[in-house]
N, C-alpha and C positions, 0 to 999 in steps of 0.2 A: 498495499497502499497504492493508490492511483487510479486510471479511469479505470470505468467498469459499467460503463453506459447503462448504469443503473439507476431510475427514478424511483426513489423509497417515498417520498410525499411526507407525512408526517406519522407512518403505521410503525410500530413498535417494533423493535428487533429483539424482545424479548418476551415471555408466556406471562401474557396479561391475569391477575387473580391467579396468581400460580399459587400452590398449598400442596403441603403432604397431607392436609386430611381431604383434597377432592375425592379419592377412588375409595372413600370410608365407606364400608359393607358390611352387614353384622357383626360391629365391632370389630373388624381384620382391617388392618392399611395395606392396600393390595401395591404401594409404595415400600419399594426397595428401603430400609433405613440409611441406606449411607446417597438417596435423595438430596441432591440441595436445591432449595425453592428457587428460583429467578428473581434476580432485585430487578425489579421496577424505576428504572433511572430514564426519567422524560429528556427529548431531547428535540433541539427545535427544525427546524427546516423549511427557507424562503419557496424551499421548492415546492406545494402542494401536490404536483404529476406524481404518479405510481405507475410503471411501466413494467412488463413482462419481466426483465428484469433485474428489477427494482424488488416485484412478487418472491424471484430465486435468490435475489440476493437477503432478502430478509430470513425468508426459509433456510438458506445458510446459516445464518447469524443464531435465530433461534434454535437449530438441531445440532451447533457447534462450539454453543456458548459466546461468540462472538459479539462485540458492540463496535458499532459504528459509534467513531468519536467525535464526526460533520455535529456541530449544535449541543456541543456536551461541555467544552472546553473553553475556558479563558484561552482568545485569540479567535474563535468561530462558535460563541456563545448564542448566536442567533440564527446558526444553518445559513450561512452563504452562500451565494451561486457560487457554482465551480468552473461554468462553461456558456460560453454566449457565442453564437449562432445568428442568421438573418432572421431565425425562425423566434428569437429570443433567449431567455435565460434557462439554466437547467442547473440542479446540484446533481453531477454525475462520477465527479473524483472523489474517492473516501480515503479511510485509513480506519483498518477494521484490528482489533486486540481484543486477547483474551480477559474472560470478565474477571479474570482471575490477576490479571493486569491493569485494571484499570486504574490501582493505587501505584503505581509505577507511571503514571503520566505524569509530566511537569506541564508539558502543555500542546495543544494544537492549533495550528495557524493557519488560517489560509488565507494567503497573500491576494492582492488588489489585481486590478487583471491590467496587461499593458498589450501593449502592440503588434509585443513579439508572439503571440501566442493567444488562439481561442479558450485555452484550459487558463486558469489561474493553479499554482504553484501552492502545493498543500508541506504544509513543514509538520514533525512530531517531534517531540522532544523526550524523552523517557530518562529514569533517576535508575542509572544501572549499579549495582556493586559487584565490579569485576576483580578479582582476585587473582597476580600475574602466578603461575604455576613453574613456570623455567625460566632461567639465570638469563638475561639475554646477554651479560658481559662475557659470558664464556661463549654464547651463539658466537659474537662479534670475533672475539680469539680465535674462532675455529675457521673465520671468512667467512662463516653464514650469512649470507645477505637476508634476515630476515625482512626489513621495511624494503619494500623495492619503489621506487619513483625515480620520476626523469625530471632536473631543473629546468626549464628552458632560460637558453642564454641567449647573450646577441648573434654569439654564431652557430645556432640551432637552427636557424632556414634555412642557412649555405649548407650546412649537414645534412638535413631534409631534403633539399633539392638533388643532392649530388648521391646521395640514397639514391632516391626515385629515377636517377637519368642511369643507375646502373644495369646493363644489359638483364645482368637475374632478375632483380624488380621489376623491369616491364616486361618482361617474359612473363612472370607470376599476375600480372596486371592483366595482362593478354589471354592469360588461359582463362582466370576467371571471367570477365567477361564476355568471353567466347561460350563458357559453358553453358547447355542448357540442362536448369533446374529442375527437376518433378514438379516443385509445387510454381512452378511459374507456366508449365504446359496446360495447354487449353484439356477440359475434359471434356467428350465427344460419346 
């Protein structure tokens, strides 16, 4: 899920007139039996462009059973833009699931575009049934911090500040950015 600077236009991500009787040869199905055909589930897109890829990304989808869920779902039932530019509009953020998943969706959204940001904000929602395997009141007994989070309170900046002003932390501040990176050196 996310960008993937891929323009799929409105081409299927899935093997159009798919059939176990295509490869039918004198009476032999040269079709493996445990074959499953490809559902044909249409889906929309504002976007008409098909870009390089856009081409890889569908070949993904269809050699990995994959569907794009952009134009399939209550919440982006009509393929929205995902990305605007000077250049204009593009659907280029997805969120891709197994076709084998696709009855596990509740829904997919893709949020209005604002100010902060040229991407619009794609949401999924999925109907999971997780089933807990260990006690966590004995985790708890034992002092296992299993959930770990930090609250922030009113005196979590004076904390932060006074962090950050100790000699170790800008020492550790100083190294890294002193370091130089591989993938940040020029290649020659």
């Amino acid at each position: 899920m996310g960008d993937m600077n891929a323009r799929t236009g409105k081409c299927p991500d899935f093997i159009t007139g798919d059939s176990c009787q295509i490869n039918n040869f004198d009476a032999k199905n040269l079709i493996p039996n445990y074959y499953e055909v490809d559902t044909e589930i249409s889906r929309n897109n504002q976007d008409n462009v098909t870009n390089v890829q856009g081409k890889s990304l569908l070949e993904l989808c269809i050699a990995s059973r994959l569907r794009i869920l952009n134009g399939r779902f209550i919440g982006d039932s009509l393929g929205y833009y995902t990305y605007m530019s000077i250049n204009g509009y593009s659907a280029v953020d997805y969120a891709l699931i197994s076709e084998s998943l696709l009855s596990s969706v509740k829904y997919f959204k893709t949020d209005d575009f604002t100010y902060l940001s040229d991407h619009v904000q794609i949401q999924l929602t999925l109907n999971c049934n997780i089933k807990q395997t260990f006690d966590l009141k004995s985790h708890i007994e034992k002092k296992w911090k299993y959930f770990k989070r930090y609250k922030w309170t009113e005196n979590s900046h004076n904390l932060l500040l006074k962090a950050l002003m100790s000699e170790h932390i800008k020492n550790d501040i100083m190294k890294f950015e002193l370091n130089e990176y591989q993938e940040n050196q020029k290649r020659g």
